[in-house]
N, C-alpha and C positions, 0 to 999 in steps of 0.2 A: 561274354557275360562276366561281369564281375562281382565277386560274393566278398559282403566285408562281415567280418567275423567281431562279434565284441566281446571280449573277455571282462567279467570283475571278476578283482578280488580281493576279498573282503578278510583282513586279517582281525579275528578275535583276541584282545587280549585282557584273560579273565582270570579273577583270582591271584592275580600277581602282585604281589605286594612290594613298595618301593623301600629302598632300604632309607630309612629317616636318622639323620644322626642319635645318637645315643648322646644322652648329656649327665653328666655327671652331678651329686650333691658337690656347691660350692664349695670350697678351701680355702683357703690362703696360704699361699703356699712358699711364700716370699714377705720378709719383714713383719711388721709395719719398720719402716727405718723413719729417721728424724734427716731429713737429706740437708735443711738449712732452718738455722734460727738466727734470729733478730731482734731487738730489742723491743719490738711490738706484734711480730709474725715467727710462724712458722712453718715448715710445709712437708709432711709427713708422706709417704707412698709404701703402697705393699701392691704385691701380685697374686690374684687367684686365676685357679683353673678352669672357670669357665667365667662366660661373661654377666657380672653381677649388681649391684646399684654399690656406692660408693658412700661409706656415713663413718663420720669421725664425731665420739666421743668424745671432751677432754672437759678439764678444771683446774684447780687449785687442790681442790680437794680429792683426796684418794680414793674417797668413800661414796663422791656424789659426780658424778661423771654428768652432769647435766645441761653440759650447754654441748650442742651440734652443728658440723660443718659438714658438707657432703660437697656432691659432684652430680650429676644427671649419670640417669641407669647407664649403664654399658662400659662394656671392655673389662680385661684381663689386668690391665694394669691401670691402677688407683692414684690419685694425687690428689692431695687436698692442702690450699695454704691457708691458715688461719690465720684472722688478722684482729688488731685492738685487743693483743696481748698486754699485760705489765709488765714493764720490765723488771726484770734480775729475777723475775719467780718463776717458782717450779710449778710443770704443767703434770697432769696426770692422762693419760689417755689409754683408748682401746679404738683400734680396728674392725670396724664391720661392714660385710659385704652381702645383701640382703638380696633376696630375688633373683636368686642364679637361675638361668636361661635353661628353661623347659624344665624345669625343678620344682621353683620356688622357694627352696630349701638358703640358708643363711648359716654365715660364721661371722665368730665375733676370734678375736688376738686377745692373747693377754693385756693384764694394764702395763703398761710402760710408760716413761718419763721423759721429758725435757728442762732445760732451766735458759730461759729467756736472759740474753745478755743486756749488760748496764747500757743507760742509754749512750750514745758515742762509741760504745765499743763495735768491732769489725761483728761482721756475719760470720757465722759459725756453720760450717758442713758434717755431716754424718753426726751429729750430735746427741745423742740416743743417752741416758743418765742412767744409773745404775739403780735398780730400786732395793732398799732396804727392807728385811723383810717385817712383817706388821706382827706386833704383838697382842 
């Protein structure tokens, strides 16, 4: 005679909490830097700490930051080329990186500058202007 024996077993797993990332308020934790200008473009990149939407600021004017360039949400590191510059002028911009991952929280960079080179002239790398201060 044969006896078949059937075992369950039923493991509980209750109350146990999974560890979920921790995410951090946004930063910028890196530039914005001016990486190349051109006599009608430019292309600006900074890096934050976590992963955020991507919006460039800039103008002529220092006081009206009003036209925007961005990138689609995501990622740590930002690039944006702006294009149907004038040349030989000077740009004004700010850095911002909106809707940081599991936050919602947002940072903006100071304003900083570029100056678009004459037309025919070479591309310019790491070109970041120095800003005077406003009285």
């Amino acid at each position: 005679m044969k006896y078949f024996f059937s075992i369950t077993l039923i493991l509980v797993a209750c109350c146990m909490a999974q560890d979920e990332p921790k995410h951090q308020p946004v930063k910028i934790i890196d530039g914005p830097v001016v990486e190349m200008v051109a006599d009608t473009s430019a292309q600006i990149a900074w890096s934050t700490n976590e992963n955020s939407g991507t919006i460039l600021h800039f103008s002529t004017d220092r006081n009206n930051l009003s036209q925007t360039a961005g990138m689609p949400w995501g990622g740590i590191t930002h690039r944006v080329l702006v294009k149907n510059l004038q040349p030989g002028a000077t740009y004004y911009f700010k850095a911002e990186s909106d809707d940081g991952q599991g936050t919602g929280t947002r940072d903006q960079s100071a304003v900083a500058c570029f100056q678009t080179v004459a037309v025919g002239q070479p591309k310019l790398k790491n070109a970041n202007c120095t800003l005077k201060e406003s009285k």
